[in-house]
C-alpha positions as CSV (number, residue, x, y, z in Angstrom):
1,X,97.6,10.6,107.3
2,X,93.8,10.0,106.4
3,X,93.4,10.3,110.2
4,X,94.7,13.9,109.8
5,X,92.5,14.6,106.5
6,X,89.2,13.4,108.8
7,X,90.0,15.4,111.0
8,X,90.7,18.4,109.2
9,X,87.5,17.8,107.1
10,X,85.6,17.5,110.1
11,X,87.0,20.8,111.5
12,X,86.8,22.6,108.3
13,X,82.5,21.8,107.8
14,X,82.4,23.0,111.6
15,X,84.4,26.3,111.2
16,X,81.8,27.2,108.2
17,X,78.3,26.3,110.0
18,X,78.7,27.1,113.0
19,X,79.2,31.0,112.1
20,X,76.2,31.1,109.9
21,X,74.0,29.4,113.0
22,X,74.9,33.3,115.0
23,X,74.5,35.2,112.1
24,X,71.3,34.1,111.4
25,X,69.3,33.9,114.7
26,X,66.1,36.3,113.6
27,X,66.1,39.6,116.0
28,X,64.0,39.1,118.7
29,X,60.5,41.0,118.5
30,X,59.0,41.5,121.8
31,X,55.1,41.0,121.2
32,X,52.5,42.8,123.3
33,X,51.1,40.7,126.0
34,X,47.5,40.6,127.4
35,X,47.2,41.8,131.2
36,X,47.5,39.3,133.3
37,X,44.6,41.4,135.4
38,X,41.9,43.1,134.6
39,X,41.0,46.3,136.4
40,X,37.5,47.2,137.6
41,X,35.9,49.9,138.6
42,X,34.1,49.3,141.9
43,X,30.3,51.1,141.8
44,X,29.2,53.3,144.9
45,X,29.5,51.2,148.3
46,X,32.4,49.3,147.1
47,X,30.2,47.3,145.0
48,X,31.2,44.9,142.6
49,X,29.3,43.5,139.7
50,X,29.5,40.8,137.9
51,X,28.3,37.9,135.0
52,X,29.3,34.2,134.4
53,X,28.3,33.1,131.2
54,X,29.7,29.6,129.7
55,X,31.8,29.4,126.6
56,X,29.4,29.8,123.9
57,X,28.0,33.0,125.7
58,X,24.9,31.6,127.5
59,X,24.6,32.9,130.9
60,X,24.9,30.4,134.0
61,X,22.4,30.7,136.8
62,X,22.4,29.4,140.0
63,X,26.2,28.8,140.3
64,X,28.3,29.7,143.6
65,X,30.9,32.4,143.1
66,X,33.5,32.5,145.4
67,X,35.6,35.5,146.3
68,X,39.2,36.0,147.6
69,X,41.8,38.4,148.4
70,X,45.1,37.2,149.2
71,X,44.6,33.9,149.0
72,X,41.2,33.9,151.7
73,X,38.1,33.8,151.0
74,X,35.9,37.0,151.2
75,X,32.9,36.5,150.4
76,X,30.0,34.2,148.3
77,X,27.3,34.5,146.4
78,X,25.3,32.6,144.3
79,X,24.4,33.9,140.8
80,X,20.9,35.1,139.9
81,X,18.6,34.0,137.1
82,X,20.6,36.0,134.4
83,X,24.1,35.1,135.5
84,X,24.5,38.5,137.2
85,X,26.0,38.7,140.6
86,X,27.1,41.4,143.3
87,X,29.4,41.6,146.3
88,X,28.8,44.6,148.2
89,X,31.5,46.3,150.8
90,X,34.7,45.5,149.1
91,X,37.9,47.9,149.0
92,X,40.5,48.5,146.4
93,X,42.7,45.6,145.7
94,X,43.6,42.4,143.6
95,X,40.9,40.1,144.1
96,X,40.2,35.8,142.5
97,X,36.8,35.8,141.3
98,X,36.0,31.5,141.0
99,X,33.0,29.5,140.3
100,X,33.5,25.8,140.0
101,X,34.5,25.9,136.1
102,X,36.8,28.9,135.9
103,X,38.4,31.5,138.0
104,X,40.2,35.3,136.7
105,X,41.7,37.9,138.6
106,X,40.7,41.1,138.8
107,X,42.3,45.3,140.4
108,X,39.0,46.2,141.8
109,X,39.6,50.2,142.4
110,X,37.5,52.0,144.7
111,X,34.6,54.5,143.8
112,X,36.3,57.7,141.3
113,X,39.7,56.3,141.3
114,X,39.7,54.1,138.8
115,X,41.5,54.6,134.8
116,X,39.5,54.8,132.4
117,X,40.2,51.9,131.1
118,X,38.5,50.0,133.7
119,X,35.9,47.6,133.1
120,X,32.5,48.7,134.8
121,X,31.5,45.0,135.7
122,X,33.5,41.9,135.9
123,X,32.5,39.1,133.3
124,X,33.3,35.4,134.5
125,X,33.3,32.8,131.8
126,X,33.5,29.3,132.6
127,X,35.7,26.6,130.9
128,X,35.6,23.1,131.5
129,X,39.5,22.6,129.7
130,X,40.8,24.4,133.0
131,X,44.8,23.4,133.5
132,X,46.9,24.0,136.4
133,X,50.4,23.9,136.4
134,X,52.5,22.7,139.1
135,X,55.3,23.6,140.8
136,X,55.8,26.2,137.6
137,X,57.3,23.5,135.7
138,X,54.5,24.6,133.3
139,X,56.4,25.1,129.9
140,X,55.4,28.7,128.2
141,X,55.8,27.9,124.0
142,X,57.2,31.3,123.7
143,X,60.3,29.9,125.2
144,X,60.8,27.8,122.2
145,X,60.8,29.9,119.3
146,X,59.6,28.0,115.8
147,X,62.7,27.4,113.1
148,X,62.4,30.0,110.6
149,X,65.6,29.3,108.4
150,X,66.1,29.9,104.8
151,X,67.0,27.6,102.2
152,X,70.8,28.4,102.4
153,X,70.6,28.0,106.0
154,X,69.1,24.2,105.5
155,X,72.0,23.3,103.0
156,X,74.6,24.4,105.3
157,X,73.4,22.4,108.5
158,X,72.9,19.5,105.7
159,X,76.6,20.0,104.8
160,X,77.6,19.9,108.3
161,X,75.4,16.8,109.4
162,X,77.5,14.9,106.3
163,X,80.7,16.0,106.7
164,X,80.1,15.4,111.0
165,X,78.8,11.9,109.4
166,X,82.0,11.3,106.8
167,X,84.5,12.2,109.4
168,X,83.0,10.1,112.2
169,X,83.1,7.4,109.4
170,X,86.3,8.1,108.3
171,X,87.5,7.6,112.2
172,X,85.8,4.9,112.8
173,X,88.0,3.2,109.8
174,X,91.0,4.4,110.4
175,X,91.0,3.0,114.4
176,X,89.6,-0.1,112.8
177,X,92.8,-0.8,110.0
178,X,94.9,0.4,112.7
């Protein structure tokens, strides 16, 4: 008989959480992500111009810059005393702008067809905290949305938690006298 009360304790505490858990999931809120490329607007000649500058700002001279388009490597160039660098001949397309401490993609778009949004010149800045994921086992924290529950919400999955603990108890017992 008390098997039968545990049991029915136990189902009762989950039939009245477990509801609330659905009904209260917040709506999801899509929120406006940052382009994962940046267009640029390629000058007269199928120019491209550029600046790497470090975190703080401060502009890095002397530094290789390597180029690539589809994974190869298109051209190189080593910055100039102000950080500024150019790559002349290039055509429309999604190119990897690297130097040794950071790398950004960028839609280069050929003379007068760019939007308007474009970017007139591209701007490199290198970071020494660079990560690379692998294999894209990378976890993205968006995936795991933060617990935003209410005080109601906290007292019912503390009610469940004991009445899951009093019946497993409970259980436990009656096996044992049995």
């Amino acid at each position: 008989m008390r098997l039968m009360r545990s049991k029915t304790l136990c189902i009762l505490v989950l039939l009245i959480t477990t509801p609330q858990f659905s009904l209260a999931a917040a709506p999801k809120v899509e929120k406006k992500r940052t382009p994962l490329l940046t267009d640029i607007a390629l000058q007269k000649g199928g120019v491209l111009v550029g600046r790497l500058t470090d975190k703080e700002g401060n502009l890095r001279d002397e530094q290789k810059i390597i180029l690539r388009l589809d994974q190869e490597v298109v051209a190189e160039v080593t910055t100039g005393k102000n950080g500024q660098f150019e790559l002349k001949g290039l055509q429309g397309g999604i190119y990897e702008v690297a130097s040794e401490h950071g790398t950004g993609s960028f839609r280069a778009w050929a003379d007068d067809t760019a939007p308007p949004s474009a970017k007139q010149f591209v701007v490199l800045i290198e970071n020494d905290d660079v990560i690379r994921g692998q294999f894209g086992l990378t976890p993205d924290p968006s995936q795991f949305p933060r617990l935003r529950l209410s005080p109601a919400q906290w007292l019912g999955i503390g009610i469940g938690v004991a009445g899951l603990t009093v019946g497993t108890i409970a259980l436990v017992r009656d096996n044992d006298a049995s």
